[in-house]
N, C-alpha and C positions, 0 to 999 in steps of 0.2 A: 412676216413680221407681225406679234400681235400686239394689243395695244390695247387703252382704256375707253371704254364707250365714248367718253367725250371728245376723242379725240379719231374717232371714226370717222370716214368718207363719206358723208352723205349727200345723195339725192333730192330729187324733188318734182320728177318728170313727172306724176299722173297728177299734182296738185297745179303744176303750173303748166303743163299743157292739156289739160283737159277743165272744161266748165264747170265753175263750181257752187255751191250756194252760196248765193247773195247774201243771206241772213247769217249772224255769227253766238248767234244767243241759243242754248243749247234747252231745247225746247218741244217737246212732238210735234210732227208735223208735217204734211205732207208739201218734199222736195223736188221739186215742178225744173225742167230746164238744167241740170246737172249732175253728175259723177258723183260726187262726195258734198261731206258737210265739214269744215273745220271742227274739232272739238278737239278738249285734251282730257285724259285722262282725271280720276276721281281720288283724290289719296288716299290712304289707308291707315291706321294708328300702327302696327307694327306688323311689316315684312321680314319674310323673313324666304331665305331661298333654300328649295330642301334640293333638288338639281338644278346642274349647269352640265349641259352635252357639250364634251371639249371638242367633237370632229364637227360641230356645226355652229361652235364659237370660229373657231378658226377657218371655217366658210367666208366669218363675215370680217376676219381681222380681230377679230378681238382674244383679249388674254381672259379664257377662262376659268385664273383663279377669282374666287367671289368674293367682294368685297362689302361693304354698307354700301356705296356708292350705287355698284351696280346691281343692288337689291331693289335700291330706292327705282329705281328705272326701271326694272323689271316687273316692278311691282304697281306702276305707274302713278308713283308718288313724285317724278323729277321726270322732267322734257328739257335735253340737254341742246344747248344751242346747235342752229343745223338740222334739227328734225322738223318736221311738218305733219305734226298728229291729223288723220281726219276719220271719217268713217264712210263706208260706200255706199251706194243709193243702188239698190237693185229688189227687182222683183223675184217673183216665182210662181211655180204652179205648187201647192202643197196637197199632196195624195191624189194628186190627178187633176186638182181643180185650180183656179187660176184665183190668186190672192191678193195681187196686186201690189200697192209697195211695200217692201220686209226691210232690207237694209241690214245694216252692222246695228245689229241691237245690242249687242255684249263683245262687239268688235271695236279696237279701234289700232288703227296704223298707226306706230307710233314713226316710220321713218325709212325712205331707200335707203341700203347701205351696197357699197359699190365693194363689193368682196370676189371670191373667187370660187370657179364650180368645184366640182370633183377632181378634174382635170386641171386644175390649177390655171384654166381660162377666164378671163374677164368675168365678172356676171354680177350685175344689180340684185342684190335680195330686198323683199319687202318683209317688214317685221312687224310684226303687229301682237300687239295683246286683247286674249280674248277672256273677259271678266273685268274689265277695268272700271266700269262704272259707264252707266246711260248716256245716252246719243239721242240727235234727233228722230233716232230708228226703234227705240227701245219698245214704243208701243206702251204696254202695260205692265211690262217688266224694269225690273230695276238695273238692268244692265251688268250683275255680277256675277259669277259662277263659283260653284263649290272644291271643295277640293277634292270630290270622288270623280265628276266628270273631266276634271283638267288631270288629274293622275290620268285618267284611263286613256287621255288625249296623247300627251304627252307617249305614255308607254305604248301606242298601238302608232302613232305614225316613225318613231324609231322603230321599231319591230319591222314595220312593214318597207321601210328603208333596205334594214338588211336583208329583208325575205327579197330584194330584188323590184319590190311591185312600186309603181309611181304615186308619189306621195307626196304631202308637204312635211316637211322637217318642223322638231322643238327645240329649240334653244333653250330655254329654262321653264322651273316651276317653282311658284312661291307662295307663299300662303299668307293672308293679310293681316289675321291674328282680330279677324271681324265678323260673326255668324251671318250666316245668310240661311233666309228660311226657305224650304224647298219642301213639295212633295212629291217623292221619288218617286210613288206609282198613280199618282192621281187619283188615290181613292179615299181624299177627304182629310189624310194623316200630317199635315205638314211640319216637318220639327225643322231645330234650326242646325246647319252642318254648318265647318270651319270652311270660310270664303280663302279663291285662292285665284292666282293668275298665271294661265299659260302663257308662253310667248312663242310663236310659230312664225315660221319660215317658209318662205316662197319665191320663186323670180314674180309671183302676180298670184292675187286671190280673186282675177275675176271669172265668172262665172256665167255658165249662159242666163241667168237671169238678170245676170249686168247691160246686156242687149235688150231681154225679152223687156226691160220695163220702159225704155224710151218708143218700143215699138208700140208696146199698149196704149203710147200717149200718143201717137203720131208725131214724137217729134225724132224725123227723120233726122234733122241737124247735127242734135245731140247725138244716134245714133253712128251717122258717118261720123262723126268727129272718133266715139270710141272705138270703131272697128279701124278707122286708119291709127291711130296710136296705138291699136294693138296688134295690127300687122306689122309698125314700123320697129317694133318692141321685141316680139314675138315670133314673128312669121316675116321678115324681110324678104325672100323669095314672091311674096304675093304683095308687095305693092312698089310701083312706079311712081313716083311724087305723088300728084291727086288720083291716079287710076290703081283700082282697089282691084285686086283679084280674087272676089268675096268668094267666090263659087270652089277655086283652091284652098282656101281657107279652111272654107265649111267640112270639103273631105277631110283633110289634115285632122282638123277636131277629131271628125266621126271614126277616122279611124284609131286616133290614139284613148279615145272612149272607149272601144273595141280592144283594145290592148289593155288597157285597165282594168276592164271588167274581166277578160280571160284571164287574169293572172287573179282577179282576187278568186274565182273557181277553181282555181289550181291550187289555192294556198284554204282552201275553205272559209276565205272571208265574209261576210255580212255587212252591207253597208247599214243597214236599218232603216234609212229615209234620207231615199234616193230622190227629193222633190229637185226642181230645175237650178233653186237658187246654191246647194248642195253640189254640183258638176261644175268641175273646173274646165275652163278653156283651153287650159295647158292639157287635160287627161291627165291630172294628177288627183290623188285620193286626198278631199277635204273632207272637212268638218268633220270630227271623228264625234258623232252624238249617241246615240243606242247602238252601237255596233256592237258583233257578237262574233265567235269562232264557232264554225260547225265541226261539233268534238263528236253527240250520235249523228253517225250519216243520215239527215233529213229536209231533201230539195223545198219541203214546204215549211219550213223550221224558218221566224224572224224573229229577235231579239227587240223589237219593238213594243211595248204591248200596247201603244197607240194604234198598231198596225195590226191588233192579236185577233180582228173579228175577217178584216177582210184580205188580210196577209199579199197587200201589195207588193210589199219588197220582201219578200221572202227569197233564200237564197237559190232557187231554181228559177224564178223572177226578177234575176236582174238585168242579164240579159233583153229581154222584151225590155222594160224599163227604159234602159241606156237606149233604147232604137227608139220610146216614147220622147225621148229628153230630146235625142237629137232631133226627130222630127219638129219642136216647139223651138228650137233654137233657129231650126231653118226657115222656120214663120216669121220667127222675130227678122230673120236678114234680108226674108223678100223683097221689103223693099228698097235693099240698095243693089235688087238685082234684075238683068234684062230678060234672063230667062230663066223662068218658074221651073219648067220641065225639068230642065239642066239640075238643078237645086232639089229635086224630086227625088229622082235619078241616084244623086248621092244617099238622099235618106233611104233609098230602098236599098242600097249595098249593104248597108249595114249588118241585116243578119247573114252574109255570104261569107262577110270580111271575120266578124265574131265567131263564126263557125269553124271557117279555115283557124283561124289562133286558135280558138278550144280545143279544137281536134290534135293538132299538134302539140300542145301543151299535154293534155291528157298519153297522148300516146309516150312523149318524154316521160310523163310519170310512171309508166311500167316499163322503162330502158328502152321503147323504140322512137327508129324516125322512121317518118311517113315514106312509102314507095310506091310508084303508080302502078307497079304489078301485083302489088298485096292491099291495094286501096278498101276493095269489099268485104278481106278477113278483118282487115283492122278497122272496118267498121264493125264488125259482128262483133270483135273481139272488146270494142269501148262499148257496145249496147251489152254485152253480158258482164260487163264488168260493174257496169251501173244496176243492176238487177241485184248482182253480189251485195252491194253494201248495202242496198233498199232491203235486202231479206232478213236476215241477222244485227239486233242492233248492231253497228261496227263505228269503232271509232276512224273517221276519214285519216289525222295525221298519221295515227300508230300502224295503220292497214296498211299504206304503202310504206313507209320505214320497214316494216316486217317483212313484207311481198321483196322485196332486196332480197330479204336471208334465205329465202324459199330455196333449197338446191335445186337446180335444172333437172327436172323429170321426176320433178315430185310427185306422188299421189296424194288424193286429199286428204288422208288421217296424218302423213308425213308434214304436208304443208300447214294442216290444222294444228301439229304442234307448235308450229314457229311461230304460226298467227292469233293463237288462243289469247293474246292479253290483248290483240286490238278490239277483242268483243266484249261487249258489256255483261253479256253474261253466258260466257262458252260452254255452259253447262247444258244450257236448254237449247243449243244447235241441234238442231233437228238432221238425223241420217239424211234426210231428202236434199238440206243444204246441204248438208256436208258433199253430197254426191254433185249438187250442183257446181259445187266450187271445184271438185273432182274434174268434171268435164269440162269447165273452165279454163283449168291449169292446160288441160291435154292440150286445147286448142291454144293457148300461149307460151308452149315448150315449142310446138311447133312452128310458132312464128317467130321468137327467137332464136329456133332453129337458122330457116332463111337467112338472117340475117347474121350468124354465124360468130353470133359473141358468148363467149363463157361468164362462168359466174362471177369474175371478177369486174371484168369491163362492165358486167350490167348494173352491179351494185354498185358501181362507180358512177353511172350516169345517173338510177334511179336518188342515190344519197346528193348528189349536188342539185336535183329538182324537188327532191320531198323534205323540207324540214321535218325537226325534230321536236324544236322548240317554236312554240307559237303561244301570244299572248291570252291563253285560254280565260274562258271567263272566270270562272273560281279564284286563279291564280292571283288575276289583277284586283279582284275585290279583297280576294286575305292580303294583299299589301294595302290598297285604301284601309282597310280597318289597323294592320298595326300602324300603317301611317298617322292615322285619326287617334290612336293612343298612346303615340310622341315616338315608336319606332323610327329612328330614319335609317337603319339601314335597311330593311329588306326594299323597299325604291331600287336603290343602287346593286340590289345583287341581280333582281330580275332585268332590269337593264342589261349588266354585262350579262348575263346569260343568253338574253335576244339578240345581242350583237352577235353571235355566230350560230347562226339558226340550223345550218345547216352538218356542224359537227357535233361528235359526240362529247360532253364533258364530263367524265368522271367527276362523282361527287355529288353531282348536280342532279342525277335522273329524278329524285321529285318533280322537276321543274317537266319534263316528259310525261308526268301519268296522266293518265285517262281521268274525266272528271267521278269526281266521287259521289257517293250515293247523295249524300247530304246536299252537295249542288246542286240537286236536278230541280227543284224548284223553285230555291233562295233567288230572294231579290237580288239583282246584281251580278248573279252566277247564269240565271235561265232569262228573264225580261227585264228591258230597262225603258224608262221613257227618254220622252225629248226633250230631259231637261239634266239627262245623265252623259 
């Protein structure tokens, strides 16, 4: 049954059981002793809503046709009775180093709503808009956002929804019809773009710097208090009234961090700036800020250019990262725990657990599953398969899409016909690749030999693990721009088109090419900052 926002099921658990600021004057400041700050939303002169995602309206109950009504709301110009706006108090480590309090600075919660999963099970979502106007957290910012980073927010956590990988959902996007001045690469240019408001979805946006900051203060209290509400929430297997099962907890995390990160390598995502406050607690992919798609295969390739000198989060680098993040998460919990070791212990599986999923993911993506009698071909067979795309520029989606059509016992001028458009420029493939890719194949006929699948079955496995369509950078900046020149349809085609990632749509195949010569440098297409 849907229905009209104001007449939604709401919540109010993290505000009323959890510590909150005393102060209610919406003010910078540093918030000592609590979770959150009340504050509402900033209004706007004219909203206006250019999407409303109908599978994640109807998550929360509501009728996603759009109205004024629920523009006004989404755009956070109305706070319908029953909601309890606030913003959340957390730390983080930013590029390694420890920052201390960050917060919802352009975040704010506008409200639980008690809706339903996927499964059409119970399930509280938190909804929050992010651009709404300044918070106690804001710092030196204004608390708004543009409407090129909230488009690319919006289009990359839907994308990555249907790609399979764990994410937080957008309910809508709205533009406020108010400039906001930005300078998209930081180098001095600031002009002013059309202000806008995403609205994102979640069961919980907390994050491991939602811990790490009451640990930095010693206040344990604060602490226990949020890791029991977020076991009782979250993780009910790990707590017994007052006894916490922190130590269960903490692997849970680590391993579902390990699951997030293997599957954004599978899909060639980039987070861009992977800092503490950035990781979800759930292992779901937030804050979509500088992200990128790896279109030429390059492990040292970040779409950050805050990150362009010393390529922290570089997409070969997230991995190690994710095992960085969890170790400072497990700092922050030591102290609600009796044994250090035990806590240790977990943080060092992590590169076992992330290996074991990559490995299998990867081998999925050339049609196999892992066998403990072919363990050491299929390792030789993923190290030469990584050397393949490091040689030849190669585009990662198109390589494996292509590698499906390869006949069974191809050679390599035969399989180089089918795979010439995933390279950037097939002309200058050198005989010596080419023979490399040659001996490659030999040794991957052979081991789908073993395993004794024809070419249908395998194109059938490799097509439901490799998309097709992915939210490439270009793609999403040529819709920001016709956006930004009053277009509203190309938004809504790239959408549907990312909802089925993984089939082919006639009609559609621009939405498939490899990036164009023109992209390889453009703002927007190649680097974005952290303010994109």
């Amino acid at each position: 049954m849907v229905t009209d926002i104001a007449h939604l099921e709401f919540a109010d658990r993290f505000v009323r059981e959890l510590p909150g600021d005393k102060r209610t004057d919406n003010t910078l400041r540093q918030v000592l002793g609590a979770c959150y700050s009340r504050v509402e939303p900033t209004s706007v002169t004219k909203p206006e809503l250019l999407a409303l995602i109908p599978e994640v309206a109807q998550l929360l109950g509501l009728d996603p046709e759009p109205t004024p009504e629920l523009a006004d709301v989404l755009a956070g110009n109305r706070v319908v009775p029953g909601m309890a706006p606030y913003a959340a108090c957390y730390g983080g480590h930013q590029f390694g180093t420890w920052a201390g309090q960050l917060g919802d600075g352009r975040a704010i919660t506008l409200a639980e709503v008690s809706g339903v999963d996927d499964e059409g099970a119970p399930q509280i979502w938190e909804i929050q808009l992010k651009g709404a106007g300044p918070t106690p957290y804001s710092r030196r910012a204004d608390g708004r956002a543009v409407l090129r980073s909230s488009l690319r927010e919006l289009v990359c956590s839907e994308a990555m929804y249907h790609l399979g990988v764990p994410t937080t959902r957008a309910l809508s996007l709205a533009i406020t019809g108010e400039p906001v001045m930005r300078d998209l690469l930081y180098d001095g240019h600031p002009r002013h773009e059309p202000g806008a408001v995403v609205c994102r979805v979640a069961p919980s946006f907390l994050r491991f710097g939602s811990y790490e900051i009451h640990a930095s203060r010693d206040d344990h209290a604060t602490l226990r208090a949020l890791v029991k509400f977020t076991l009782e929430r979250f993780y009910p297997q790990h707590v017994d009234g007052d006894k916490l099962d922190v130590l269960g907890f903490f692997d849970e995390v680590m391993r579902r961090t390990a699951f997030m990160v293997a599957e954004w390598m599978r899909v060639g995502f980039v987070h861009g700036v992977m800092n503490t406050d950035n990781m979800s607690i759930l292992g779901l992919t937030i804050d979509y800020g500088p992200y990128g798609w790896l279109e030429s295969f390059d492990v040292n390739w970040t779409p950050n250019i805050t990150d362009a000198s010393n390529r922290r989060y570089r997409f070969g680098n997230q991995p190690s990262i994710a095992h960085w993040n969890i170790a400072q998460l497990g700092r922050a919990l030591a102290p609600l725990v009796e044994d250090v070791d035990r806590l240790r212990s977990v943080i060092e599986a992590f590169p076992g657990v992330f290996s074991s999923l990559h490995r299998h993911s990867m081998l999925r993506k050339i049609g196999l599953t892992g066998r403990g009698d072919t363990s050491m071909e299929d390792d030789d067979l993923l190290l030469g398969l990584g050397e393949l795309l490091v040689g030849p520029e190669t585009d990662m989606t198109l390589f494996f899409r292509r590698l499906a059509q390869v006949p069974a016992g191809s050679g390599a001028d035969a399989a180089f016909a089918v795979l010439r458009e995933a390279y950037y420029a097939p002309d200058d493939v050198t005989p010596v690749e080419r023979a490399e890719l040659g001996d490659w194949l030999k040794a991957y006929w052979q081991r789908i030999g073993v395993d004794a699948i024809d070419d249908r079955e395998r194109r059938l496995r490799m097509d439901a693990i490799n998309p097709i369509y992915v939210p490439r950078n270009y793609l999403v900046q040529q819709v920001i721009e016709a956006t930004e020149r009053g277009d509203r349809t190309a938004l809504p085609e790239l959408i549907e088109v990312l909802r089925h990632p993984y089939d082919e749509q006639p009609g559609r195949e621009q939405f498939a090419g490899k990036r164009p010569d023109w992209a390889r440098h453009k703002p927007g297409c190649s680097m974005l900052s952290c303010s994109s």
